[in-house]
N, C-alpha and C positions, 0 to 999 in steps of 0.2 A: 871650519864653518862655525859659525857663530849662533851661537844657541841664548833665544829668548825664554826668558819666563814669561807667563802670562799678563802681568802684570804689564811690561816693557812690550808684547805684541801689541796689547788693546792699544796705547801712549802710541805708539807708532805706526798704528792706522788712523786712528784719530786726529794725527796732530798737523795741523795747518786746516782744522774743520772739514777732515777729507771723511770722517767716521759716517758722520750722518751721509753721505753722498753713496757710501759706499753699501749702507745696507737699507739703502734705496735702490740701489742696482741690482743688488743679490735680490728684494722682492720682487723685480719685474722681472727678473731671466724662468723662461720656458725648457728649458733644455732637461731630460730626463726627469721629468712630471709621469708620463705616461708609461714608463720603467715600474715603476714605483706601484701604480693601479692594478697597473697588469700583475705585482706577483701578488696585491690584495684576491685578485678575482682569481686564479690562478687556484689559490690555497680555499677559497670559499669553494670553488666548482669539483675541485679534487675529495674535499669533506661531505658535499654532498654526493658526488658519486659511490663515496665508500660509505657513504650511510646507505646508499640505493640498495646497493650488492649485500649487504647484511642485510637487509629487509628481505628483497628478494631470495636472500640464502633459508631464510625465514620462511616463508611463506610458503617455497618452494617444500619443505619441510613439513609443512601446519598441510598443505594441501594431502600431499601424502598419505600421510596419518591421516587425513578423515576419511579419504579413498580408499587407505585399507580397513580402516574401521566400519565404514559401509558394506565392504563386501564381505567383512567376517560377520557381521551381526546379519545379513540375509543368507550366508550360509547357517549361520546359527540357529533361526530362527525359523528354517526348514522343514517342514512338518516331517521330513524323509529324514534328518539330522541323526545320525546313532550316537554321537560323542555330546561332548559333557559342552554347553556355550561356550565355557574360561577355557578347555580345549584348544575350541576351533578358533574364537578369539586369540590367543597367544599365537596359534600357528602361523594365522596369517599377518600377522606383526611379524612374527621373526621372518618370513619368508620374503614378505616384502625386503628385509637388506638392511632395516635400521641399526644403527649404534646403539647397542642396547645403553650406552652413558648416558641416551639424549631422552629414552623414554621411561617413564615411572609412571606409578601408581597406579595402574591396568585396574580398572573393577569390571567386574561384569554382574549383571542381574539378570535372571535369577540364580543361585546358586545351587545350583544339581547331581552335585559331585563334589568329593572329597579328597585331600590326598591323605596316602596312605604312608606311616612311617619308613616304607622302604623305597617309598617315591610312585607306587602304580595309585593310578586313579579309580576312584571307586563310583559310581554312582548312586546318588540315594533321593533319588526322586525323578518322576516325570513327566514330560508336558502333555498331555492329551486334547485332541481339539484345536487349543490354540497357544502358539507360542510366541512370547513378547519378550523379545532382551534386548536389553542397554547396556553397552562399551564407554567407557571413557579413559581415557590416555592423558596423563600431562605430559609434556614436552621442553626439551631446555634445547636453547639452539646459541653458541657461543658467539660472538660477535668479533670482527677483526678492525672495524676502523670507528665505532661507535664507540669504544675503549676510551678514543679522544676526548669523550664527554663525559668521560664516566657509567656507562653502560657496557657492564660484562657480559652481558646474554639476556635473551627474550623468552619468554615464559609464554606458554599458551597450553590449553586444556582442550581436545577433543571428543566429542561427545556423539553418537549416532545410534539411533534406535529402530526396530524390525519387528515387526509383528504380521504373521503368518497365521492365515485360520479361514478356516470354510465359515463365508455366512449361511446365512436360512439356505435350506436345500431342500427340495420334497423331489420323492425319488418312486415311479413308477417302472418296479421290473416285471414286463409283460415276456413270461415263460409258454414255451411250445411244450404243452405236455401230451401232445397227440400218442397215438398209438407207435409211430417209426419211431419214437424219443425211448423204447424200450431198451433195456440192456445198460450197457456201458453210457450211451449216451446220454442217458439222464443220471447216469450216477456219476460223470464228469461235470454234467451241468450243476448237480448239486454241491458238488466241492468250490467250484471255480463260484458260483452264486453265495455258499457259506461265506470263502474267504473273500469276495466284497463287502458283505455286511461287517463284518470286521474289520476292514481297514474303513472304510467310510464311517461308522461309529468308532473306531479309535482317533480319526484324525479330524474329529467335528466334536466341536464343543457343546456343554451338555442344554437340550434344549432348541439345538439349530439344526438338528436333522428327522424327516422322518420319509420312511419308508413302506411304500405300497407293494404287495408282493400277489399278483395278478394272472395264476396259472390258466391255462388256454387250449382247449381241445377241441371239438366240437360246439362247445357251450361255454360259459364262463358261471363259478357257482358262487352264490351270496351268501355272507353270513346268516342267521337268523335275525339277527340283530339290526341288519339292515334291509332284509327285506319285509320284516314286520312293519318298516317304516314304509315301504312305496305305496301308493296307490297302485292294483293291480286288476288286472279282467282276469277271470281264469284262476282265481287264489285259491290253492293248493298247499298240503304239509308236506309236499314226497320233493318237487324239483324247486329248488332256490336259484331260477331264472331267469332271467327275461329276454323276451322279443323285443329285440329293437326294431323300431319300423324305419322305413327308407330315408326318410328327414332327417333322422336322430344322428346319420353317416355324414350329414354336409356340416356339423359343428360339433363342438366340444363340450355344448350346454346340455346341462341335465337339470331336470323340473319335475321327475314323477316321485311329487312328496310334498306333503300338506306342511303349512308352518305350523306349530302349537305354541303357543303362550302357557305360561306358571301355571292357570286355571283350567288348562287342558281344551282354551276352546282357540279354534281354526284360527289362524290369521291371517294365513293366504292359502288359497286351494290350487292344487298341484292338478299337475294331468293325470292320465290314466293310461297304465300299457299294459301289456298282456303277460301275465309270467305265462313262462314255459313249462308244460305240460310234461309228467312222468309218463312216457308212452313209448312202444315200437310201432317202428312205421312200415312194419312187414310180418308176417308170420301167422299160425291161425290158434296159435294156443288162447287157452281162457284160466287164468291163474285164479279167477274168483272161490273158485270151487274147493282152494287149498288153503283160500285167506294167504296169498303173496302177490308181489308185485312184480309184473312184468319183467324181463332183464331187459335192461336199455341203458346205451352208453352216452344219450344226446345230454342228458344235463345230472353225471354224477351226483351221487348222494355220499353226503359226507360218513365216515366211518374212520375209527379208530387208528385204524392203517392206510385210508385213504382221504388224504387230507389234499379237496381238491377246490377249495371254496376261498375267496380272493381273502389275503387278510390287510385291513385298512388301516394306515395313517399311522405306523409303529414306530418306537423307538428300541424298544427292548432286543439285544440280538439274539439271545434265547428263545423270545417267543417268534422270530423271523424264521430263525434257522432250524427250529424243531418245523414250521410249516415247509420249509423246503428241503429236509430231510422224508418228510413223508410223502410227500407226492409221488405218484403212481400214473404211468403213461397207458392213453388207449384214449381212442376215437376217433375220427376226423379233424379236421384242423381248420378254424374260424379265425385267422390272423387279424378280421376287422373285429370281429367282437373283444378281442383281448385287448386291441389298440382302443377300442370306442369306454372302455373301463379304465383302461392306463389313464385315459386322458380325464375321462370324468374326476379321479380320484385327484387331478391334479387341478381343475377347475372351479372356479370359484363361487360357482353355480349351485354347487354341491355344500359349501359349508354351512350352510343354517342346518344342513339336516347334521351334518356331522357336527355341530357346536350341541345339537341333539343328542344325540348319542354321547356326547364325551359325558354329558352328563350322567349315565347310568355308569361310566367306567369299565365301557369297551374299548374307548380311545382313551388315552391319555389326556385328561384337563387340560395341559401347558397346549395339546392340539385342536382345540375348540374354535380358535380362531383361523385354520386351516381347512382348505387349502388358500393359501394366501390372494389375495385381488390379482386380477393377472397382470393388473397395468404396473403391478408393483417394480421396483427398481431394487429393491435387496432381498428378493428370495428369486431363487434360482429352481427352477422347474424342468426338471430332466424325467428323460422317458427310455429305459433300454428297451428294446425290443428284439428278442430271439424265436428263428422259427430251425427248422431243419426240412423243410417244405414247404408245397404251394398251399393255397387254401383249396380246402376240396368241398365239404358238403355241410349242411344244416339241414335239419327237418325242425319242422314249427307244424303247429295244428290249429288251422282258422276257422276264424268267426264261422256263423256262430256255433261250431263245435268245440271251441275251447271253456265254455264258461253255460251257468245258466241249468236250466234240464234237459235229459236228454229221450224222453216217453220211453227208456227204458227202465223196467221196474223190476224189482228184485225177493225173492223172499229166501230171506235168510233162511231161515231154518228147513223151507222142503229146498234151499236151495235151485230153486226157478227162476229162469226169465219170464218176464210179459212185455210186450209191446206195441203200444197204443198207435194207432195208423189216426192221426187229426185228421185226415182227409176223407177217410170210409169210415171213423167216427169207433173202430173194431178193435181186438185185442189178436196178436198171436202170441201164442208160448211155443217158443222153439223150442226150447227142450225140455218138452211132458209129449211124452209117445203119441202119436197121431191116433195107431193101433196098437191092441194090446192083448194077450192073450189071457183068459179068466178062467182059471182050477176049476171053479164053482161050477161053471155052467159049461165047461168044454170047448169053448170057443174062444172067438177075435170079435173084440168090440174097438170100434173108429169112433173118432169125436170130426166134430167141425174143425175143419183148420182156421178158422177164425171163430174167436168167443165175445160175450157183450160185457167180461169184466176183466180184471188181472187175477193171475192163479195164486188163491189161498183164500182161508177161511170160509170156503162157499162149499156150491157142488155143481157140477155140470154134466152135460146128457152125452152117451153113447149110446152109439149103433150095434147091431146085431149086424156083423160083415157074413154075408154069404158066399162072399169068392175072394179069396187074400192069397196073395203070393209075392213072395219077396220085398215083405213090407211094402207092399200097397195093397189096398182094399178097392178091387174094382165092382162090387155088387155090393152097397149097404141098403139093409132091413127099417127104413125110418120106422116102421110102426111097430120095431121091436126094442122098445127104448130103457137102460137104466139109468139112474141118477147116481154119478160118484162124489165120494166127498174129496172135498183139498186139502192135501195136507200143509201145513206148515202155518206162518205167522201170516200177520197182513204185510203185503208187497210194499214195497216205498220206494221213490220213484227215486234212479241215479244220477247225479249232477256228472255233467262230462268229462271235470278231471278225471272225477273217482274211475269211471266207465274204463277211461283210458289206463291208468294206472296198473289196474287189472287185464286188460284184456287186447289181447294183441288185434292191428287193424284189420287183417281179414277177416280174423272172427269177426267183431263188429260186423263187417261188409256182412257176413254167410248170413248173420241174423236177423239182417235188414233184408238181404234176399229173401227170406224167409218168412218176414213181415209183409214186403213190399211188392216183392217182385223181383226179381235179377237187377233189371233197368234202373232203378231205384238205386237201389244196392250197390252196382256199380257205379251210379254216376257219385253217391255217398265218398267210395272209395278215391275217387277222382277228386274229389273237392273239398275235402277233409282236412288233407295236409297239404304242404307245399316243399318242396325242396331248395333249397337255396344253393347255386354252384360258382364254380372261379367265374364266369363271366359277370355275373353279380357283386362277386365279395372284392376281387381285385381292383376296380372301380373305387369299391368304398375306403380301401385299405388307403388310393390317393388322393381321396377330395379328404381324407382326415391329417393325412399330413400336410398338406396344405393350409387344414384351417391350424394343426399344430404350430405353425411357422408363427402365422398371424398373431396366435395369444405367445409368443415366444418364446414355448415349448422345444427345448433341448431335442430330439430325438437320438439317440446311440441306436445301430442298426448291426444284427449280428446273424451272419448265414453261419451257419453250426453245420457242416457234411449237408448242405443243403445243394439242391438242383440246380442247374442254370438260370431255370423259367420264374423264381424268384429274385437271383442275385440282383438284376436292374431294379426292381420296385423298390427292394430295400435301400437300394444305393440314392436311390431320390427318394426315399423318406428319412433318408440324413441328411437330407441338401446337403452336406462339404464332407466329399470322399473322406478325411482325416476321422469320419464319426461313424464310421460304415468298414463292418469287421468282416475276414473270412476265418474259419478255423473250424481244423479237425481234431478229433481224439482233444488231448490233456492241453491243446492251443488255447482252448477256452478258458482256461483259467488264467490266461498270459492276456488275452482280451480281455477279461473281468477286471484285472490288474490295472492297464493301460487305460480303462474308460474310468478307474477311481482316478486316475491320476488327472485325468481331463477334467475331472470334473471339481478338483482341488484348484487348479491354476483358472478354471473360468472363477473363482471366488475368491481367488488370493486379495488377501487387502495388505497392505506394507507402506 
């Protein structure tokens, strides 16, 4: 075979002018063009798919890491959290499955722990209130067909941030401190009550919680501090009360309290209600004569050991839990009055008086502008409510025997009654002896059972009795007459707290018999006081939760060893079963628990 140089190929295609023919042929021929495209497009489609798959390997990667970095920084940032952030953080990295090759640089903030030269963690600091930590992760993810460009790996940095914390809270706990709340019961309720104020002030930031502590028997009792401030009928120093009247049960509004200005004058005029009178509504003793006050359980009087009086708008646990340390159980049970205070203390109705007060530094200044608007959208308004029974009874003492004078007159020093009849225009002294027997002259001398003034500083006429027998005198001597003097100061007439404070209602009643007549007297006894019972109070206890709904008031509802004949009312005055508790013995501190915790996740912000 004969072998051409090139020189001799080119000469021998060319020669006879066949050159130029021939690669005019070669331009026109189609044959294997589209060979040729195809492995173009072939190697482009292959290069982008393998860049696809490295992205996606990517990405799949990048997603990962932020999903676990999400769930460890909302673990972390758990107000329940016991471990250190960098902890829970690293855990959940390694747990997720990563190459620890592909992750670096882990920071976490805040830093709250340490390690320790022999590897244990130590912690030295902690979150109270509210906890904010940030994760970030960088990431190396190697690449397998990107190489062809010159790209060894993709870089990305992960970042995820959690912040956990109770906003504004105002907390109204309305305590059953009745008479059956005796014994264990109330020293349960005070453990399980203690340790809520302490987690709810440990896991609330300083300034966003405050707490009303609202005990409930019979009556419900006011600070001084705030009843100085009501408008009042009946104002009195022994009961720090008040009558609510039947309206005050259909809303949450409270108004009996004048506005005052810098200069001390009115700027809006409040209403007027009745405090509740120191009184018993039975019995016929007369404590005047010893200088004491009646015993009566309707509206406790504060003492050293019996701390029964609401305390208002706190933040301090100290000063929360020494009042729910001292409380002391006895009386009947008023479940509307306690709720109709819960609620005031939490309505908005009430803050101009309490921006009042914070001023003297009974509340807290930071709480002047509480209890917040109700329409508000960032405070949270909760209401626990505990009874261990139904509601049973109230006594109250009406118009117009609660306030005012009452013609009866008093003299201190001979110690006397007198009592003015405005109808007969006359005076009786119940107790200065009708008859009397006199050394001097060997007999029984009788006076008028009614006189023309009140006994003291005067003198008035006796009879010479002719026939007496068993203290009555049924034969008097009118034309045998002395003049006796009175002893003691001038009488001064008793306003009808004071009357009542002192002297139990039958006596009253006897005295007025005694004055009046029987008829009198009884009908006195009849129309003096009122009694207030469940058909009345159960009523009020549901037109208030009702209206609590409407101003968006929380309720928490908690039967403690309580009866049947309460557990429904309670249960719809938590509108959603999940907020409505039963429990016995040492349970209640497992429900104190469980309603802090509730009331943590209605406020979570992240």
């Amino acid at each position: 075979m004969r072998n051409y140089d090139l020189k001799e190929l080119f000469n021998f295609l060319c020669r006879e002018n066949r050159c130029a023919r021939r690669l005019r042929q070669f331009a026109s021929e189609t044959e294997g063009t589209m060979t040729i495209l195809a492995l173009f497009l072939v190697m482009i489609v292959f290069t982008v798919a393998g860049f696809a798959v490295d992205i996606m390997r990517y990405d799949r990667e990048r997603v990962r890491l932020q999903y676990a970095l999400d769930r460890a920084v909302l673990a972390a940032a758990d107000l329940d959290q016991e471990l250190c952030p960098r902890v829970v953080v690293n855990d959940y990295i390694t747990k997720e499955g990563f190459n620890p090759d592909i992750i670096s640089n882990i920071e976490v903030e805040p830093e709250t722990c340490k390690t320790n030269a022999d590897g244990s963690v130590e912690q030295i600091a902690e979150l109270e209130g509210k906890r904010k930590v940030v994760a970030s992760a960088d990431m190396t993810v190697e690449t397998h067909f990107m190489k062809w460009s010159g790209v060894d790996h993709i870089d990305s940095t992960a970042t995820s941030v959690a912040e956990e914390s109770i906003g504004n809270v105002e907390i109204s706990l309305v305590l059953d401190v009745s008479g059956s709340m005796r014994g264990t019961k109330l020293t349960n309720l005070q453990k399980a009550a203690n340790d809520f104020i302490d987690e709810m002030v440990l896991k609330s930031e300083e300034g966003r919680l405050s707490i009303s502590i609202v005990p409930y028997s019979e009556q419900v009792s006011v600070p001084d501090y705030l009843m100085d401030a009501l408008n009042t009928i009946g104002a009195n120093e022994v009961a720090n009360c008040i009558d609510f009247q039947a309206s005050d049960f259909t809303t949450t509004n409270f108004n009996y309290y004048d506005i005052v200005d810098d200069g001390g004058n009115i700027i809006r005029k409040g209403d007027y209600i009745p405090q509740t009178l120191h009184f018993k509504d039975s019995g016929t003793n007369d404590r005047r004569f010893s200088d004491t006050l009646v015993s009566s359980n309707i509206c406790r009087l504060e003492s050293a050991t019996d701390q029964r009086e609401m305390t208002v708008i706190q933040n301090d646990p100290d000063i929360l839990k020494d009042q729910i340390d001292n409380l002391v159980a006895s009386g009947w049970t008023s479940i509307d009055l306690g709720l109709k205070w819960g609620l005031t203390l939490l309505d908005d109705s009430i803050q101009p008086l309490i921006a009042q007060i914070a001023d003297s530094s009974e509340i807290p200044d930071s709480f002047a502008i509480r209890p917040a608007p109700n329409t508000t959208t960032d405070t949270l308004k909760v209401l626990v409510l505990m009874t261990d029974g139904e509601n049973t009874y109230q006594h109250k003492v009406n118009s117009p025997y609660n306030e005012g004078g009452s013609n009866i007159y008093w003299n201190e020093s001979a110690q006397t009654y007198s009592i003015y009849d405005d109808e007969n225009g006359h005076w009786a002294w119940p107790n200065v002896n009708t008859t009397i027997w006199d050394n001097n002259t060997g007999g029984y001398w009788t006076r008028d059972k009614f006189q023309d003034h009140a006994h003291g500083n005067g003198t008035y006429k006796r009879y010479r009795c002719r026939d007496y027998y068993n203290g009555t005198c049924y034969d008097i001597d009118r034309s045998n007459d002395r003049d006796f003097n009175e002893s003691g100061s001038s009488p001064a007439e008793l306003e009808w707290p004071d009357v009542w404070a002192h002297t139990e209602k039958n006596a009253i009643r006897n005295m007025f018999r005694h004055a009046y007549g029987w008829t009198r007297g009884n009908e006195f006894a009849a129309a003096s006081t009122t009694e207030i019972g469940p058909s009345t109070k159960n009523p009020r206890v549901v037109d208030l939760c009702v209206e609590a709904e409407k101003e968006k008031v929380i309720i928490f509802s908690i039967a403690f060893e309580a009866p049947y004949g309460v557990k429904q009312m309670l249960k719809d005055c938590a509108i959603k079963p999940a907020r409505y508790y039963e429990a016995t013995g040492t349970q209640i501190e497992r429900v104190f628990d469980s309603i802090s915790t509730s009331i943590q996740n209605l406020r979570l912000t992240q």
